[in-house]
C-alpha positions as CSV (number, residue, x, y, z in Angstrom):
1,X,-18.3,8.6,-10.1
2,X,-17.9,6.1,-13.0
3,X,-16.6,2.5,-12.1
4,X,-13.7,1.5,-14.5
5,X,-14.9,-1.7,-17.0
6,X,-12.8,-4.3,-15.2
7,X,-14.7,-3.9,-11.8
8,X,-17.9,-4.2,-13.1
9,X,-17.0,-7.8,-15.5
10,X,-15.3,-9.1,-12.6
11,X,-17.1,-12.6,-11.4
12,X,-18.6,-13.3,-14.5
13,X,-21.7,-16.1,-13.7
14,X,-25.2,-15.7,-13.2
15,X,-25.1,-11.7,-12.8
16,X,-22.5,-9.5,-12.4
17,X,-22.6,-7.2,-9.2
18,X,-21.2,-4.0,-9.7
19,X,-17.9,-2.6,-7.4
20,X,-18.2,-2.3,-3.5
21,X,-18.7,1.8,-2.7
22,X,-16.7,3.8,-1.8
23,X,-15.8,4.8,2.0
24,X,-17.0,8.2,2.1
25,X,-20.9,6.1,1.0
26,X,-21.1,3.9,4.1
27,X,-22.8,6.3,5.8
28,X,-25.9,6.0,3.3
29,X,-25.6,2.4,2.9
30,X,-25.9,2.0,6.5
31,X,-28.8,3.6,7.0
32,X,-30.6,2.2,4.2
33,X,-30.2,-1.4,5.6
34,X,-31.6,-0.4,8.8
35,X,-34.7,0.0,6.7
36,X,-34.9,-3.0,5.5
37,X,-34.6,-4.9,8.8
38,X,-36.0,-2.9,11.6
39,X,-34.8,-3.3,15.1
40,X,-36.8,-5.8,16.8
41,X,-38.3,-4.6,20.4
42,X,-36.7,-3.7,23.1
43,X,-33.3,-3.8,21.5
44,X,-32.7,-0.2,22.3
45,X,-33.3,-1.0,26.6
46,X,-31.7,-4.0,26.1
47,X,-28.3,-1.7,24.6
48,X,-29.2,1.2,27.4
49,X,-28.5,-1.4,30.1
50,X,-24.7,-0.6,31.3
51,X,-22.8,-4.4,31.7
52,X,-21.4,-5.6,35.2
53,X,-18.6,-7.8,33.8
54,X,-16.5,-4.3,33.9
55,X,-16.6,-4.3,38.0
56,X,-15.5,-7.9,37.8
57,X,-18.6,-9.1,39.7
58,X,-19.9,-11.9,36.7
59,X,-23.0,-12.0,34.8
60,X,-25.8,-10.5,36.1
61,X,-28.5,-11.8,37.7
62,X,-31.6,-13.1,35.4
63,X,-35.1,-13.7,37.2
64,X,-37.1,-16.4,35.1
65,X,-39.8,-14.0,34.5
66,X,-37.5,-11.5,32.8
67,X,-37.2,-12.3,28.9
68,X,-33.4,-12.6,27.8
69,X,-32.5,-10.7,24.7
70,X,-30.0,-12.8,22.4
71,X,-28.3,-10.5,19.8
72,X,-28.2,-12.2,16.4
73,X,-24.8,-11.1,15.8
74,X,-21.6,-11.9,17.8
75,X,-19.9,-8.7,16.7
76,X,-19.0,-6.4,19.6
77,X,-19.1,-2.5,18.9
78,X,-15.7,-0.8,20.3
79,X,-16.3,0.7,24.0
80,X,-14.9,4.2,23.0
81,X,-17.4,4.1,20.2
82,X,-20.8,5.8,21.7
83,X,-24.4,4.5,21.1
84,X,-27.4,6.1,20.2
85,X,-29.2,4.2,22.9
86,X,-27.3,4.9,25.3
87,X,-26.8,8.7,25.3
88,X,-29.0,10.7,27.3
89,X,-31.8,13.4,26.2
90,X,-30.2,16.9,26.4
91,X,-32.9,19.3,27.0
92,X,-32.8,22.4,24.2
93,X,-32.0,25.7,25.6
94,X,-33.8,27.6,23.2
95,X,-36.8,25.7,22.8
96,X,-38.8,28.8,21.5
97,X,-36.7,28.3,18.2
98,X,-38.3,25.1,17.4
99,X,-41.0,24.4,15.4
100,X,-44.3,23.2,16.4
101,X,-43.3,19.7,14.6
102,X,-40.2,19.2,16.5
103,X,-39.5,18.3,20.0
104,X,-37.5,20.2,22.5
105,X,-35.4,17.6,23.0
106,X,-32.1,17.3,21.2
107,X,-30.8,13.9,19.2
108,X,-28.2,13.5,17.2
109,X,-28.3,14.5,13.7
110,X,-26.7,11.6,12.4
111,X,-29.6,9.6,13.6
112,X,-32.6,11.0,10.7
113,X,-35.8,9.9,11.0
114,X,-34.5,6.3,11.6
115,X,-36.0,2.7,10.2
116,X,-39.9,2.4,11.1
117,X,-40.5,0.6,13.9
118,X,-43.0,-2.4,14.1
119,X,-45.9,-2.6,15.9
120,X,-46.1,1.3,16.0
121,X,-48.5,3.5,14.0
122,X,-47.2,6.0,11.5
123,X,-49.2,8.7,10.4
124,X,-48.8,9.0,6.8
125,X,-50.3,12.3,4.4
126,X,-51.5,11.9,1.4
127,X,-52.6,14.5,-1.1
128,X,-55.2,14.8,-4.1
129,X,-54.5,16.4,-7.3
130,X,-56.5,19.2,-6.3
131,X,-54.2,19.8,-3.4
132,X,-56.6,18.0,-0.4
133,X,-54.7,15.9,2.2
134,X,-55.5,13.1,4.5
135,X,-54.1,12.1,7.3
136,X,-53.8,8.2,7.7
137,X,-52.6,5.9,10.0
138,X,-50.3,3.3,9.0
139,X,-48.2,0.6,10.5
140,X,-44.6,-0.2,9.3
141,X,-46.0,-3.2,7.1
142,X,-48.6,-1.5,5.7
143,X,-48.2,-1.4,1.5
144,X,-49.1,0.6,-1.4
145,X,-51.8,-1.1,-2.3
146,X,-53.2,-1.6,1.0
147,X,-53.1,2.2,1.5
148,X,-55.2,2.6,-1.9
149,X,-57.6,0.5,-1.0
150,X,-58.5,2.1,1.9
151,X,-58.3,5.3,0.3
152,X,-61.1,4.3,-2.5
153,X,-62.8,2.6,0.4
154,X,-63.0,6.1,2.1
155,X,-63.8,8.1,-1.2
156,X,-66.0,5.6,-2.6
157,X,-64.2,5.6,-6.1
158,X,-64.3,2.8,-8.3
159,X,-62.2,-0.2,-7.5
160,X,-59.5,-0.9,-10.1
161,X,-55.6,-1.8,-10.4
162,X,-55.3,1.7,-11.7
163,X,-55.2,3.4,-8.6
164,X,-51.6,4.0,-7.4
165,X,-49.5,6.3,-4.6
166,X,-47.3,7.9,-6.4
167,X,-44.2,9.5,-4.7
168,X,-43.3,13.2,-5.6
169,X,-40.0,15.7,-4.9
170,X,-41.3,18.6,-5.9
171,X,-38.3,20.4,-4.6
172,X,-36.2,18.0,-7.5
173,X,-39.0,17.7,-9.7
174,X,-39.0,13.7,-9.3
175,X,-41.9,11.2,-9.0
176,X,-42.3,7.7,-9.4
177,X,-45.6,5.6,-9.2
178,X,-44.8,2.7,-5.6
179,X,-45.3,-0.6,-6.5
180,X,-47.6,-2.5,-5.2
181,X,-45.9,-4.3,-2.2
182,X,-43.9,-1.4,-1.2
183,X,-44.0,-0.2,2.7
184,X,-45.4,3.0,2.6
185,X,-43.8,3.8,5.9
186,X,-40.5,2.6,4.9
187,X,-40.8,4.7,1.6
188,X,-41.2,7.7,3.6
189,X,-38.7,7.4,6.2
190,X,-36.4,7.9,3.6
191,X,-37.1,11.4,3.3
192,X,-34.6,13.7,4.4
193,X,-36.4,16.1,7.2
194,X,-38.0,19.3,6.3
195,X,-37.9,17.8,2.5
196,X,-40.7,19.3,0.2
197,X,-41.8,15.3,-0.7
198,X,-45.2,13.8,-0.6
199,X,-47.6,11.3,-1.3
200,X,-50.6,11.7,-4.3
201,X,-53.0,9.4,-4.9
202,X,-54.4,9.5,-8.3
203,X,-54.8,6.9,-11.4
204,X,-51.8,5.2,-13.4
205,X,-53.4,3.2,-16.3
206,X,-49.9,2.6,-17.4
207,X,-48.4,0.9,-14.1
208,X,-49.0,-3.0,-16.1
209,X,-49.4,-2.0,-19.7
210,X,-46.3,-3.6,-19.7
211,X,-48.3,-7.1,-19.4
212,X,-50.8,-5.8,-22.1
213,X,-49.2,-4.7,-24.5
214,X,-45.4,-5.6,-24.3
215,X,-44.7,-6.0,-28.3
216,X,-45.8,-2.2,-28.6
217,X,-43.7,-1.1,-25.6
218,X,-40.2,-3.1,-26.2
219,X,-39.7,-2.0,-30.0
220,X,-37.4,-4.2,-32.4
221,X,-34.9,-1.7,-32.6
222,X,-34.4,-1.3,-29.1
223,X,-33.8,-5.3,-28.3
224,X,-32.6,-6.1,-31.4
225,X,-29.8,-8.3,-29.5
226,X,-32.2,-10.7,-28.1
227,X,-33.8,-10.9,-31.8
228,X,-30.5,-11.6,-32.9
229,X,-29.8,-14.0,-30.6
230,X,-33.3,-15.9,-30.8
231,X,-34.3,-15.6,-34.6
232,X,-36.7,-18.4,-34.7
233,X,-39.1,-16.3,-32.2
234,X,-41.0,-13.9,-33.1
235,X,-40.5,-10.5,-31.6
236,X,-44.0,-10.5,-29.2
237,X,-43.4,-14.2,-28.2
238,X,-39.6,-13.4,-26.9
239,X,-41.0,-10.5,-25.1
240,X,-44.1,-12.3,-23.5
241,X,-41.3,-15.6,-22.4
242,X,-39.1,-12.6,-20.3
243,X,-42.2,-11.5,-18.5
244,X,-43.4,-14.7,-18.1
245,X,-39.8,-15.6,-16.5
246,X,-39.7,-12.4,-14.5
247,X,-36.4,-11.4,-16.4
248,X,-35.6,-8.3,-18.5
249,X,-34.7,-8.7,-22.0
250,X,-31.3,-6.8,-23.4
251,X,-32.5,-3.1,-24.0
252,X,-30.2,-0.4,-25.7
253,X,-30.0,2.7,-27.5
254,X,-28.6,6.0,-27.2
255,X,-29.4,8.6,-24.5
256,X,-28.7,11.8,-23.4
257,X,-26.3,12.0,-20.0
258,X,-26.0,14.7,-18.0
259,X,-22.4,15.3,-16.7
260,X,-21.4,15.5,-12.8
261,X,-21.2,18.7,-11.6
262,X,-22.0,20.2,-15.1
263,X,-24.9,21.3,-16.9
264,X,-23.6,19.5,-20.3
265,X,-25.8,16.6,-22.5
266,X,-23.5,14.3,-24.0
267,X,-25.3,11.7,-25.8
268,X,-23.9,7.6,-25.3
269,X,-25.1,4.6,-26.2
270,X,-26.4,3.0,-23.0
271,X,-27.0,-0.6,-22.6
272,X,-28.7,-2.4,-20.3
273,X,-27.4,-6.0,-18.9
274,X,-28.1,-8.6,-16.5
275,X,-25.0,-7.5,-14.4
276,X,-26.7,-3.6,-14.6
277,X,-26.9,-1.1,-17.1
278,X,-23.2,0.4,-19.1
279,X,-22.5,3.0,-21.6
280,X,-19.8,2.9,-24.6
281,X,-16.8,5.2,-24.5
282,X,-16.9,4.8,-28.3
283,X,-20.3,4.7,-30.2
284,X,-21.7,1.2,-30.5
285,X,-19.5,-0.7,-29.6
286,X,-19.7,-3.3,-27.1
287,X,-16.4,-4.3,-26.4
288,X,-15.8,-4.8,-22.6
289,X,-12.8,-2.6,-23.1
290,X,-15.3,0.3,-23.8
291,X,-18.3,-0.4,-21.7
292,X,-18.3,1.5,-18.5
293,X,-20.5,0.5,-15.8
294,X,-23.2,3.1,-14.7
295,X,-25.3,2.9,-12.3
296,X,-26.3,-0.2,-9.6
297,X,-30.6,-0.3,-10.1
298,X,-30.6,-2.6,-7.8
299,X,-29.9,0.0,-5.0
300,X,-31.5,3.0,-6.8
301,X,-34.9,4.1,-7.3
302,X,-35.7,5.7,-10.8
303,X,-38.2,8.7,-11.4
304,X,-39.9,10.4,-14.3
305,X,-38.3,14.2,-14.1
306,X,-41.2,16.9,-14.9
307,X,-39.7,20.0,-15.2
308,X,-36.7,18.8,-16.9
309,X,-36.2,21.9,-19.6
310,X,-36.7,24.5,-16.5
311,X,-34.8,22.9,-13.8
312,X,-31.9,20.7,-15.6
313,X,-32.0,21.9,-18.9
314,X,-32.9,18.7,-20.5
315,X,-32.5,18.3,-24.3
316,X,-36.1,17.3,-24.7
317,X,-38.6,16.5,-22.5
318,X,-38.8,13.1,-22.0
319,X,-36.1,13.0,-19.0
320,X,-36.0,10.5,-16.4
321,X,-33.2,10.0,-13.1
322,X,-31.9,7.5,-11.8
323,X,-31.6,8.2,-7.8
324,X,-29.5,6.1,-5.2
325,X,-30.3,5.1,-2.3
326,X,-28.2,7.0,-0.4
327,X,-29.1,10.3,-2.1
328,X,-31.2,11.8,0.6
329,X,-31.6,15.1,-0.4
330,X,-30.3,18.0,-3.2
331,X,-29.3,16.9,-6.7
332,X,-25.6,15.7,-6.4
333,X,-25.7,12.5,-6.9
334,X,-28.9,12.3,-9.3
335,X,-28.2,10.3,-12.6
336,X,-29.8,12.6,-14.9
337,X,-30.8,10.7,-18.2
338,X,-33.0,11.9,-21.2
339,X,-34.7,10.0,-24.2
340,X,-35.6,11.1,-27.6
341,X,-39.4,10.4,-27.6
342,X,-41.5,9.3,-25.3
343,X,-41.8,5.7,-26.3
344,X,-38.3,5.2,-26.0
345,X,-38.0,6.5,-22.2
346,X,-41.0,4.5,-21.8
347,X,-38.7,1.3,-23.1
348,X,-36.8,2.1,-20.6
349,X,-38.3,2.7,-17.2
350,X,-40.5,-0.9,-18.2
351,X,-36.9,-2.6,-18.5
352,X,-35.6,-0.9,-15.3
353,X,-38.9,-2.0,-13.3
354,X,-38.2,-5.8,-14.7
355,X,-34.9,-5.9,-13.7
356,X,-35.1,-4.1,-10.1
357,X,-38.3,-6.0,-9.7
358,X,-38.4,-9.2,-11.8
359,X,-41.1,-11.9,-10.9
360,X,-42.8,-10.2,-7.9
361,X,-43.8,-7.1,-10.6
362,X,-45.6,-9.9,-12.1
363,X,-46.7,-11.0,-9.4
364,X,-48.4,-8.0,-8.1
365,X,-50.0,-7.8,-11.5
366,X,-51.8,-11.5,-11.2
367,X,-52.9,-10.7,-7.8
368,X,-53.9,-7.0,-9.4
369,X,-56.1,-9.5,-12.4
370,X,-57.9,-11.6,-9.1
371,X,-58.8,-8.8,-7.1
372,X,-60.9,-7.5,-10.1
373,X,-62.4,-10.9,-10.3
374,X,-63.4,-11.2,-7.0
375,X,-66.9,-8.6,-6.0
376,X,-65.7,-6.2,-2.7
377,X,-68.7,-4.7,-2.2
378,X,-71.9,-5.7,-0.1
379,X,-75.5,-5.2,-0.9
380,X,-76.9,-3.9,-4.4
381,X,-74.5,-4.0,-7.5
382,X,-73.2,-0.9,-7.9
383,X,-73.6,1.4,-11.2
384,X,-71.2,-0.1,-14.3
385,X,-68.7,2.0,-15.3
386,X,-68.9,1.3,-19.4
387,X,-64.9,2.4,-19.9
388,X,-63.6,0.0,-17.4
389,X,-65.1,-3.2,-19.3
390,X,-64.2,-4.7,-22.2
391,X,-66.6,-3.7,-24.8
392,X,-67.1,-6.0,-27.9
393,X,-69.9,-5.4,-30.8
394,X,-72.6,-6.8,-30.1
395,X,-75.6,-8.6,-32.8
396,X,-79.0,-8.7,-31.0
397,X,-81.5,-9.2,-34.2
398,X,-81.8,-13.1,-33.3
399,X,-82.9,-14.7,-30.7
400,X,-79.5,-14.8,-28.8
401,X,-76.6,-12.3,-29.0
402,X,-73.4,-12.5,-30.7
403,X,-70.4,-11.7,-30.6
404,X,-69.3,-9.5,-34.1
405,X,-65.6,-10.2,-34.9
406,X,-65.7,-9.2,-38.9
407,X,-64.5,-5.3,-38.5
408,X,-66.3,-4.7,-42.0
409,X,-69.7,-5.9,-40.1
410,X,-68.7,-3.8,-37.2
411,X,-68.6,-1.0,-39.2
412,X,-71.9,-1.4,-41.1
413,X,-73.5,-2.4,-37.8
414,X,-71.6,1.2,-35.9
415,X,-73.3,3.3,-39.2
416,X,-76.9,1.4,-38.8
417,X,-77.4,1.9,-35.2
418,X,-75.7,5.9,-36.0
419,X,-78.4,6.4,-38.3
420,X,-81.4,4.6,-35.1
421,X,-79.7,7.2,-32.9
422,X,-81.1,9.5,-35.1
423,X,-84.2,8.7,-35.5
424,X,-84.6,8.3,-31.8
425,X,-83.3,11.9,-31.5
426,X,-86.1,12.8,-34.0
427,X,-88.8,11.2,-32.0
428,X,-87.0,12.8,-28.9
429,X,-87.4,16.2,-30.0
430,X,-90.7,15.9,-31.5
431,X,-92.3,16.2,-28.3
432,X,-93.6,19.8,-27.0
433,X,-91.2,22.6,-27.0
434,X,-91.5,22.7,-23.4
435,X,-89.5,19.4,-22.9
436,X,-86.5,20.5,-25.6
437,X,-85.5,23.7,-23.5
438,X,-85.2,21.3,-20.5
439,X,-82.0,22.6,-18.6
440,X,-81.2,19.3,-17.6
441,X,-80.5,17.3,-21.0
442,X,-78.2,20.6,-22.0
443,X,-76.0,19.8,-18.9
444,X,-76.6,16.7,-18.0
445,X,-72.9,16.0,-19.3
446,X,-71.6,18.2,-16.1
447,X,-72.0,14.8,-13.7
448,X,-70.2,12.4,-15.5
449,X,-66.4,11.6,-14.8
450,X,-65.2,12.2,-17.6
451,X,-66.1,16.0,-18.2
452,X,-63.5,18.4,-16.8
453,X,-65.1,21.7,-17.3
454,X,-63.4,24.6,-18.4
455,X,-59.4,23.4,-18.2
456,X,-57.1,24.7,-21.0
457,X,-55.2,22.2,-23.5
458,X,-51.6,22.2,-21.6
459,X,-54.0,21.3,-18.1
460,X,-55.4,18.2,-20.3
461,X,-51.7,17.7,-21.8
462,X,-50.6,17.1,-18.3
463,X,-53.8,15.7,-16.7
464,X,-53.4,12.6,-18.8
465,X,-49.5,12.4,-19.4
466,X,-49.5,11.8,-15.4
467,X,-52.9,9.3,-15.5
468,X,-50.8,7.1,-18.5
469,X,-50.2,7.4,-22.0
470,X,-52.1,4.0,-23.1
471,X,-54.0,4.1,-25.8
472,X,-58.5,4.9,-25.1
473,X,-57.7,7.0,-22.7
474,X,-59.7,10.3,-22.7
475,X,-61.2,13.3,-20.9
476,X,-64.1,16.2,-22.5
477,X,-63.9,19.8,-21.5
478,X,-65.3,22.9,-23.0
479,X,-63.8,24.9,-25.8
480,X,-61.4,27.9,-25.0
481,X,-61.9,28.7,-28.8
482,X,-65.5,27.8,-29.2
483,X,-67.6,29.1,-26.4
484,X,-70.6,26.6,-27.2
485,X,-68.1,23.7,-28.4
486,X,-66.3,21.0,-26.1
487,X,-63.3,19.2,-27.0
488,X,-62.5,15.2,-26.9
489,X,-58.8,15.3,-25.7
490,X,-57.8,11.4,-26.9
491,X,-54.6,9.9,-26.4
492,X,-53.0,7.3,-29.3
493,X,-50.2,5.8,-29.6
494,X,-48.4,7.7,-27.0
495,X,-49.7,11.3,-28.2
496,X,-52.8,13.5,-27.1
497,X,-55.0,14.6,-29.7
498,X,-58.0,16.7,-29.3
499,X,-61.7,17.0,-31.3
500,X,-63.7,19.6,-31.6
501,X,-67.3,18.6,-31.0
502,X,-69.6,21.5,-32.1
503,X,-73.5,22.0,-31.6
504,X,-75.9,22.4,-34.2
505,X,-79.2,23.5,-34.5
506,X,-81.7,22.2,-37.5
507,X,-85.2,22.6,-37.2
508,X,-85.8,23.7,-33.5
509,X,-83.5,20.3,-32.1
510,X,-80.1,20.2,-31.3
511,X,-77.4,17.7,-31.8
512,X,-73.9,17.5,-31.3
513,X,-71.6,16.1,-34.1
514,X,-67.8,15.8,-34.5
515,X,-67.4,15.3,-38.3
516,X,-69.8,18.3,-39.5
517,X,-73.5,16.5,-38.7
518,X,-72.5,12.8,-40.9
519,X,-73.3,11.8,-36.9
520,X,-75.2,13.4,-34.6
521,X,-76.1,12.9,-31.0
522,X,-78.6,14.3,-28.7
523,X,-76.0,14.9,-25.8
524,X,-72.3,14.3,-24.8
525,X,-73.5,10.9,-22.5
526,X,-74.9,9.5,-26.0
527,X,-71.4,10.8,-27.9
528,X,-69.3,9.1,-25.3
529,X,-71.4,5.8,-25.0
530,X,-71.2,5.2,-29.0
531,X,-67.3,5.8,-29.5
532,X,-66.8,3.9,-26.2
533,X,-68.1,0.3,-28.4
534,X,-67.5,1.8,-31.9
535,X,-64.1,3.7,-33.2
536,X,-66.0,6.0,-35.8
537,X,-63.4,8.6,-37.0
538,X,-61.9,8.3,-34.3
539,X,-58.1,6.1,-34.2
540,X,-59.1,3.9,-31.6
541,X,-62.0,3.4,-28.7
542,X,-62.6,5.6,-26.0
543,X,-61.5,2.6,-22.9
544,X,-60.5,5.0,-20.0
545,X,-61.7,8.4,-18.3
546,X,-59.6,10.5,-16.5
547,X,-60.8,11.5,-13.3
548,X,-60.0,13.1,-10.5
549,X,-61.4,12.1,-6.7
550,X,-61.4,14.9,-3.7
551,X,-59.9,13.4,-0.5
């Protein structure tokens, strides 16, 4: 339902809070703040225990070794209104119709799966992207990334801030990456009973690209207000002052709404506020008269939709949704939004973390930045991953390295050490022919992280759209085309692109080149390794693998 203007400008000041719900939305509201403040113990014996002031008889009696609860709150619940508490287990009558899961004892089924409950352990699944689970125990506190670390702990990955939980309907085609001080056990409460949701635990390169490169992800055109209204900053010094303040700058543009109840796309022009984010009635305008107030972010989680053509009939595919609260389960009640490209929807679901999130986003980032600075292992240094550290050109002819900043140096310095790679794949294969037909350099590619096998091009598509579309990162898999080729699936600029890498034979050696033998490489390991410090035809580095872990 869609607030009228007037009650969302109402109490104009430092934000604007959007109008009370309605009374048929208690219900959800209810049960959503018993998740944020968990009963404390023994508040349910303390209820359970019937009162003597009825019989007239006075207080009852209190031995000094007996704690005395003291409710925080002087308001009284009716008599004739019953408590959870304090009705009794009713034993099931047919308790061969239950499920193994559920007990044979009957509850009410207002109650759900109720708020966590501290001090308790929660078992909490998570799955792979190949499908394996793990069972994990968990206590009401524990977070997101407190669950990831144990969970690279356990796998022995390598520790990074990329590693996220991400949370996934797949009955609503939903999922959204948890931040990092989220309660895990609080998240999953939340979940309607029976619900097809789940946990997956797999890398999100994009979860503080926001941080890294915020001109690139707020475009002029799409905070053109706050440009307006601050023309003596330029535009990637007003974006790095918001994040720096924990605020979210003035975003806008048009999108594509889904109608209640109706499987019509009506495109508005949707701005979004410090009091929360409004459409216009009538094109651009943003005249209070025609600004209607959408949706409260504040109390609304928002997800990336994946199957948005097959299940909702998106326009394009770039949909995203913006889900209350108290939406527990089926799609009424979904905001169902779509962008034009994928930049733009990613414009927005930055803004909408800012503003749900503010300074602790940015916090969890800085404290993401001194983990990495801070060694977690114990004993011998473990191997370097060359993708996860920054890589610079490098000048070792004197007696001291330098740093190489001129890009035209860089590039005669990237051709001069092509054309050494060479000559140290001549001397390589110049020794007896039975070291060149050596089994292992021909698939010594087939242990490293970054090669995929045989997957097809929609696979690597999707692979790396859910790992993050930031620029560097990239996977190598074989040909479907070319049954002796592999493919370099890179994404730029928001967009996958794929190269062919083909092998060639001259003269009894083999190399593998990507632009028709100007370069050439003894193996995959070496093509990787070059284009991970040197762009070469290539539109930017190679700075991230994708990879995949088994639980």
């Amino acid at each position: 339902t869609v607030a009228p203007a007037g009650g969302a400008s109402c109490g104009a000041g430092l934000a604007l809070s959007p109008p009370p719900p309605p009374d048929d939305a208690m219900d959800g509201g209810a049960q959503q703040s018993s998740l944020r403040e968990p009963p404390g113990p023994g508040t349910a014996d303390q209820e359970g225990v019937p009162g003597e002031r009825d019989g007239g008889e006075g207080p009852p009696e209190v031995k000094r070794s007996q704690p005395l609860f003291i409710h925080g709150c002087s308001r009284q619940l009716p008599e004739e209104e019953p408590r959870a508490s304090s009705l009794p287990s009713i034993p099931n009558p047919f308790p061969e119709l239950c499920s193994p899961s559920n007990s044979p004892i009957l509850s009410s089924p207002a109650l759900g799966q109720g708020p966590p409950r501290e001090g308790v352990s929660h078992v909490v699944k998570v799955f792979g992207e190949d499908g394996a689970c793990r069972s994990l125990e968990a206590s009401a506190g524990t977070t997101a990334r407190q669950l990831c670390e144990t969970l690279v702990r356990r796998t022995r990955a390598l520790q990074d801030h990329s590693w996220a939980l991400v949370e996934l309907h797949q009955h609503l085609a939903l999922e959204r990456c948890l931040e990092d001080h989220e309660s895990v056990v609080e998240v999953q409460s939340s979940w309607p009973p029976g619900a097809d949701s789940r946990f997956v635990f797999r890398k999100n390169f994009a979860k503080y690209e926001l941080f890294k490169s915020n001109a690139s992800l707020f475009p002029e055109v799409m905070v053109s207000s706050c440009l307006e209204a601050n023309k003596s900053m330029a535009h990637s010094e007003l974006i790095q002052n918001f994040l720096n303040s924990g605020s979210c700058p003035e975003v806008q543009g048009f999108l594509q709404l889904r109608e209640a109840g109706r499987k019509v796309w009506k495109r508005f022009h949707f701005s979004l506020r410090r009091s929360g984010l409004y459409y216009s009635t009538k094109g651009t305008s943003k005249d209070p008269r025609h600004l209607q107030y959408f949706a409260d972010l504040t109390e609304s989680n928002i997800y990336y939709v994946t199957q948005g053509k097959k299940l909702y009939g998106t326009p394009t595919e770039f949909g995203f949704c913006i889900k209350p609260y108290k939406v527990r389960s089926g799609v009424k009640g979904l905001k169902l939004l779509c962008s034009e490209d994928e930049q733009s929807r990613s414009c927005w679901m930055a803004a909408f973390r800012l503003f749900k999130y503010g300074m602790q986003l940015y916090r969890n980032y800085q404290q993401a930045q001194a983990r990495l600075s801070q060694p977690t292992w114990i004993g011998p240094t473990p191997l370097r991953s060359v993708s996860d550290n920054a890589l610079v050109a490098m000048d070792f002819s004197g007696c001291t390295g330098r740093v190489i900043e001129n890009p035209n140096e860089v590039l005669t310095v990237a051709l001069e050490e092509a054309q050494a790679w060479r000559k140290k794949t001549t001397h390589r294969y110049s020794l007896p022919a039975t070291c060149q037909s050596s089994p292992l350099s021909a698939a010594i590619h087939c242990t490293q992280p970054w090669f995929h096998g045989r997957i097809s091009r929609e696979d690597t598509q999707q692979l790396i759209g859910r790992q993050g579309l930031v620029d560097g990162l990239f996977l190598v898999r074989e040909s479907q085309r070319n049954p002796k080729g592999f493919v370099l699936s890179l994404c730029h600029l928001q967009r996958v692109k794929h190269y062919l890498i083909l092998p060639s034979e001259e003269e009894g050696r083999l190399y593998f080149t990507m632009d028709d033998g100007q370069t050439r490489f003894a193996d995959l390991i070496q093509l990787v390794e070059f284009h991970q410090i040197n762009r070469g035809i290539l539109p930017c580095k190679l700075r991230h693998y994708c990879t995949c872990v088994a639980l």
